[in-house]
Structures are given as C-alpha cells and as structure tokens.
C-alpha positions, 0 to 999 in steps of 0.5 A: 176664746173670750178674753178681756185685758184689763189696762190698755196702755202699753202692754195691754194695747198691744196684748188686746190687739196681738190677741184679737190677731191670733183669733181670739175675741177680745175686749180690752178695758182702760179707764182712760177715756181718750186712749179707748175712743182712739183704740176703738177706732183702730188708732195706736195712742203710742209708736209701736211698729205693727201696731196700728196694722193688727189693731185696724185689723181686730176693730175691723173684724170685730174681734177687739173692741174696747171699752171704759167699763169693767162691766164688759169684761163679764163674760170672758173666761181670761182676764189678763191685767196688765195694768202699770206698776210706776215707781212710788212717789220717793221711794223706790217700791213699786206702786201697786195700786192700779193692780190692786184696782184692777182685781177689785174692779173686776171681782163683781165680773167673774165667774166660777173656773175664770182665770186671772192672769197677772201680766203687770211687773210686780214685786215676789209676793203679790201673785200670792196676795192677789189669790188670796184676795180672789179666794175671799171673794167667794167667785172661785175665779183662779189667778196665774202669773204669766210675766211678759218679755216685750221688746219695745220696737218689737213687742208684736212679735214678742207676744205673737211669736214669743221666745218662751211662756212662762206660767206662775200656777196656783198651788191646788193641782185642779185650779193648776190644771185649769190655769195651764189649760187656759193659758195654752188655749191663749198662746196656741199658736205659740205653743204649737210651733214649740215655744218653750213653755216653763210652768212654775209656782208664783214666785218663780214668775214675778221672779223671773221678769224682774231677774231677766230685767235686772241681768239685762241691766246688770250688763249693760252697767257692766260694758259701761264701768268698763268704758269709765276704765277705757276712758282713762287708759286709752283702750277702746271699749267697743273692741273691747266688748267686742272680744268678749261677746265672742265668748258664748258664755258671755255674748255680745248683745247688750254690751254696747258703751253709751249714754245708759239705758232708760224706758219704763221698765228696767229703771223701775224694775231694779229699783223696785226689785231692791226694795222688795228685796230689802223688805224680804230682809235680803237687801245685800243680795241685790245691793249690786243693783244700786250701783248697777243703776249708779253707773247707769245714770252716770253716763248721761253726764259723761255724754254731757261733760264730753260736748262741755269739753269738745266746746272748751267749755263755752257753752252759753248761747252754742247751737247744739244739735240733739239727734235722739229723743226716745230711749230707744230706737223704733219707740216714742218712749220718753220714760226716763230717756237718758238722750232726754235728759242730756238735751235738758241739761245742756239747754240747763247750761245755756246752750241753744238746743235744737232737738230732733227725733223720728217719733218722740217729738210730741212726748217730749214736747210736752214734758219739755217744752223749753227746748226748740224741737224740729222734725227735719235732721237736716235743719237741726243739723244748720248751723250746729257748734256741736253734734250730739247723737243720743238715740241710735235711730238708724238714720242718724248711725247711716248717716253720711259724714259728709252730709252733715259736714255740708249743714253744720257751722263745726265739725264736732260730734258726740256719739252717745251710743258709739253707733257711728264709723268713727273713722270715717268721720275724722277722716271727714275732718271731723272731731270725734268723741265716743264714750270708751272710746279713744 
C-alpha cells in the first residue's frame, strides 16, 4: 500500500520505517528540517534498538523516503497522523494543535475513499471533532482512530508484532467497511498471525489508549504507596510485590517500588485524561489520578532525602555518582525523567554530581548542562562519597559489588529502582538503601 505518516518523531519514525518493513511504500513527512535530512539518509534522530537497522533498510529499498512537504503525502491512500499532543503550557489538557495542523495541512492532498488514521494520543471527543472537519471539507476522505501501544526499548516490535489492534471506525457502516479494510490491508501481517483485532466506534479507541496508560500508572503508584508504608514499618516492598504478583488477578509486572515512572506519555497522559475528564463533568471519576501522580512524583524525592540522609546530611561539595539518566532503560528519553530530576536536585543542594547514562548523555547535556556528565561508569564511580542508581540499565543492576567497592572512596549506595542484590552488596561491606525496602 501507499501510505504517508504524518509527524516523524517518535511514534511515527518509528511507524514510517516499521511500515517500509512490512512491505509498504512509505513516505513519512515532519516539518523539521533536520530530523527529515537525518531519516532520509537512513539515520535515527533518537535511540530505539532496531531502529536504525529497518530504517537503513526502507531508505535502501526505496520503500520509505522522507519528506518537509505535505504535498508528498498526495497520492497515498492511509494517512496515518502521529503527531504529539504535549502538555499545554499550565495547564493539564493536552495541546491539540499539532493534530490540528496536521488535518489541516493534509485536507487539500486527499482524495475521495482516503483514510485518516489518528495515532496521536488524544482526549475522547477529538476523533469525532476531526471527522466532522474532513465531512466539511468537501474531500470525502474517512478518519479511524487506531491508538498505538508502544513500549519505549521495544517499539519495533510492538508495531511489527503488535499484542492487539485496535480501530475506532466511523459511524456510517460504508466508510466503516472502507476503514477496517484499509487498516487490515496495513496490519496484514499482524492480522494473519491472529493478532487480536478489537473494532469499536471513536470513543472507545481514544478511551482505550488513555485508560491502559492510566492502569499502568495506577500501579505502578500503588507498589509505591505501599513502599511509603513498608518504609515505616520495616516490611519489604520488593517481597511484598512479589507475593501478590502471584496472584493472577493481579500479576507482578509493573509492580517494581522505585524512584517513579516518567517519559512522555503516562505523565501527560493522566493529567490530560483528568482534564478531559473534568471538562466531560466527571472529574471524580478519575479524581484518583491526581494522587496516582502525587505519589508518583513523591518518590523522586524520597530517592533524594534517602542519599541526604545516607551523607548525614552533608551534602555540599560530596562526589555523587548518578548512574542513570533515561526514564527508562534501553531509551535515550529525558521527558520527564525522575533519575534526571533527582541528579538536579542533588546538584540544587551542593552536591558534586557526575552524571552517567548508556545513551541519554546528550539529551541531558543540553537540558542540563550545570551537572558534569561522563560516558564511562568506572570513572563516575572514582572517587564517589555516594552511589545513586536511578536508571535500571542492565550494567549497572549486574554490576559486581566488588567492582565498584575497588573505584569509589564510600561505600554507600542508593538503588532507586531496587534492581540490585541488596545482600550481596552489604555483604560486600557496603551500605545499602533500597525504597520500601528495609
């Protein structure tokens, strides 16, 4: 098929070159001049592994190019918009004005039978708004809402082998016919190895993004209330999570205690779902996420008062190694980074904070330039008063205690995620501190 995405930055770079791989003909538009030069020489502007191996592989092909003008996107028959939708400015909606002119841009391009497939995460309400718009403009283009479910570290593989489809599909039961056609045409593979398939009208598709992200949120909140508690009663939360996760009804992914979750979407997400849903006049019935987030952003505190108190609260002038910069591990995503944010703070209260991340150097480097970053762990490791783990990268939760023991000038170390063999490190000799843990 022909198919133009429209936005190339996370989501659709990595939707335009998963396209290109699945055998479609693709063509992927961004009004940012540099990020398309680098795409359309086969080069990822961020991290994402597998990435830059099926995007050298489109370019190659001539299956993906890339493009600054909306003009190019003429032709294709799915335009899928995956434009982002950032937090307003204070407040906590979402801003809509990328998508917005996203559809306006590409209205004078289509043709009658097109689809417009919304993958941008929206508040309820706007798939509708949109359709109407394409119903004026006289093109007789159709829109679906197709939400995507993308795992930072592995979004390749969430789009080449999805775990479910979703299609929001509008109300006339020939454009519905027409859109669930042209979707499955796109997601055949996926489709042919019996990818679950839900097909549901537009409510239920923004509903659905913004509701999973809001559960994932919602848990991970919870194992973190429940650290607080553990913190003060001495029970372990990592044992704790763990005999609950036995129960199926519950399970135990995502209930990892730690420093919070961060990244661009279930931050905004929830706040934005909040909003809309106070604008719906139902604000109480998501009134929880407010907390949900409360906690959330508490616990990057928590990581901080923790290395306060390991340093009997002598923090000026202290060497403190930051290991972790990214959100998550296996991304060089700063977007609201709680390990980011806890080596800002501890450099806000004097300490000597040298910085250190697989990947995320640069992003923080030029948000942050006031703390010192290094690319080997062995050298922020010299010399350190204090240890601070904040990014669960594998080569920090393997690394050997001793090995660090030889390096640093304390033995004192902060796991922010509770990624480490506590002990095996104290058995090393060193002091340990986990969140929830005693």
């Amino acid at each position: 098929m022909k198919i133009s995405v429209i936005g190339c930055g996370y989501l659709g770079a990595v939707h335009a070159a998963s396209m290109a791989e699945l055998g479609h003909d693709v063509i992927g538009i961004d009004v940012d001049e540099t990020k398309i030069a680098a795409l359309a020489e086969g080069r990822a502007p961020f991290f994402e592994p597998g990435l830059p191996e099926i995007l050298i592989s489109g370019v190659n092909s001539g299956r993906l190019r890339f493009s600054t003008d909306i003009a190019d996107a003429a032709g294709a028959v799915v335009h899928f918009v995956a434009v982002g939708t950032p937090q307003k400015k204070g407040s906590y909606a979402a801003d809509l004005t990328y998508v917005d002119a996203a559809i306006d841009a590409l209205i004078p391009h289509l043709s009658a039978g097109d689809l417009v497939a919304g993958k941008s995460t929206v508040p309820v309400g706007t798939a509708a708004r949109l359709a109407e718009k394409l119903a004026a403009s006289g093109t007789d283009a159709i829109l679906a809402w197709n939400p995507e479910f993308l795992r930072e570290g592995f979004a390749v593989q969430d789009t080449i082998t999805p775990d479910r489809l979703v299609y929001g599909l509008p109300p006339e039961p020939e454009a519905a016919v027409r859109a669930e056609s042209l979707l499955s045409e796109c997601y055949a593979t996926a489709i042919a190895a019996d990818t679950p398939l839900v097909t549901t009208d537009y409510a239920t598709a923004e509903l659905v993004k913004v509701s999973a992200n809001a559960f994932l949120a919602t848990k991970i909140s919870f194992i973190n209330a429940m650290a607080e508690i553990a913190e003060v009663t001495g029970a372990d939360v990592t044992q704790l999570a763990d005999a609950i996760g036995y129960d199926a009804r519950i399970g135990r992914r995502f209930l990892g205690a730690g420093a919070g979750f961060g990244g661009g979407c279930l931050p905004k997400d929830i706040r934005a779902f909040t909003a809309r849903a106070e604008e719906l006049g139902r604000g109480e019935s998501v009134a929880f996420l407010k907390e949900v987030d409360a906690i959330n952003l508490r616990r990057r505190q928590r990581v901080v008062d923790l290395a306060v108190d390991a340093l009997d609260g002598e923090v000026n002038g202290k060497r403190v190694a930051v290991l972790g910069l990214a959100f998550k591990p296996f991304s060089d995503d700063i977007r609201d980074s709680p390990a980011l944010d806890v080596a800002v703070r501890l450099k806000g209260l004097g300490a000597d904070v040298i910085a250190t991340d697989p990947e995320a150097i640069e992003n923080s480097r030029r948000l942050h330039p006031q703390l010192d970053y290094v690319t080997d762990t062995a050298e922020a490791l010299t010399g350190a008063d204090l240890v601070v783990i904040v990014t669960e990268w594998n080569e920090y939760r393997q690394m050997e205690p001793a090995y660090a023991s030889a390096l640093v000038g304390a033995k004192i170390v902060i796991d922010g995620r509770n990624c480490l063999d506590a002990a095996a490190w104290r058995a090393d000799g060193w002091t340990y501190k986990g969140l929830g843990r005693p």
